[in-house]
C-alpha positions in Angstrom: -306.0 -69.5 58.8 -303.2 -70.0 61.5 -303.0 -73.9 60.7 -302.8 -73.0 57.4 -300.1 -70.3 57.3 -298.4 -72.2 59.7 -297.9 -75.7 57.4 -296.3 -72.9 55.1 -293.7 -72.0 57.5 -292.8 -75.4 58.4 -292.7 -75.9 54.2 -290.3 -72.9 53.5 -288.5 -74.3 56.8 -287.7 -77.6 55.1 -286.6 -75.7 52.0 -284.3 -73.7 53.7 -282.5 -76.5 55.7 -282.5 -78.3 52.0 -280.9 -75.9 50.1 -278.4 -75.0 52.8 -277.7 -79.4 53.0 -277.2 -78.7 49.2 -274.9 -76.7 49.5 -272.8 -77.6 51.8 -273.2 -81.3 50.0 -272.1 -80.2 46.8 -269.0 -78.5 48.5 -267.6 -81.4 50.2 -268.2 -83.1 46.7 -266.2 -81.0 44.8 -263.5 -80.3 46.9 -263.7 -84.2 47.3 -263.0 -84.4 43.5 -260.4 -82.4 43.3 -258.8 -83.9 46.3 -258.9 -87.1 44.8 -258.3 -85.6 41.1 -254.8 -85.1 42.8 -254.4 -88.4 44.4 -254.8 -90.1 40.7 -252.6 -87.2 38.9 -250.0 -88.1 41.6 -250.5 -91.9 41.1 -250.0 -91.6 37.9 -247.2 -89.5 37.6 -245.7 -92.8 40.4 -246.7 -95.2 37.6 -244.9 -93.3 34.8 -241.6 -93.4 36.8 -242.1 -97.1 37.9 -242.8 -97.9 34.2 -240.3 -95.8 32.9 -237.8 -97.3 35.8 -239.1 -101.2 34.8 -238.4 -100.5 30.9 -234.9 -99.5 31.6 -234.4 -102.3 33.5 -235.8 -104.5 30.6 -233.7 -103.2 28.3 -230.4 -103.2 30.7 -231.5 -106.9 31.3 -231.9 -107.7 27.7 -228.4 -106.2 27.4 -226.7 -108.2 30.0 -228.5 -111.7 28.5 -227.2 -110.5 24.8 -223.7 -110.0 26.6 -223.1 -113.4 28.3 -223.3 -115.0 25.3 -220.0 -113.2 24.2 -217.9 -114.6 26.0 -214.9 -111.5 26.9 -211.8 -113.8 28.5 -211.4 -116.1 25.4 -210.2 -114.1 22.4 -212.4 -114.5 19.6 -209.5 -114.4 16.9 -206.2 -115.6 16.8 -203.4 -113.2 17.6 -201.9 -113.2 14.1 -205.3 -112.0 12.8 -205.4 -109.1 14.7 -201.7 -108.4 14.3 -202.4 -108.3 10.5 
């Protein structure tokens, strides 16, 4: 049957054009992954300095507020207490 044997071509036709979309599908997916695998790795490595930067500057600021409260230009003690 030429109808017949003909529907079959046109079936393996469409499989063929499937499996090659497949593959070139899940390609582009993976290397899409790992392109944006990189992007995140990178962002987060960003983040860790930022953080890292932001905590030293917490702890430099807490530093400066715990040092205004001692006031340097007025001496704390007499000089005949330290001279002792």
């Amino acid at each position: 049957d030429v109808e017949r044997s003909r529907g079959l071509g046109d079936v393996y036709k469409r499989q063929f054009l499937f499996h090659i979309w497949w593959v070139y599908y899940s390609e582009n997916t993976i290397r899409s992954i790992s392109d944006k695998t990189k992007e995140l790795h990178e962002v987060k490595s960003e983040y860790n300095t930022v953080i890292s930067n932001e905590e030293s500057k917490t702890q430099l600021s807490n530093v400066l507020k715990s040092s205004e409260s001692i006031d340097l230009k007025k001496p704390t003690h007499s000089p005949e207490i330290l001279e002792n």
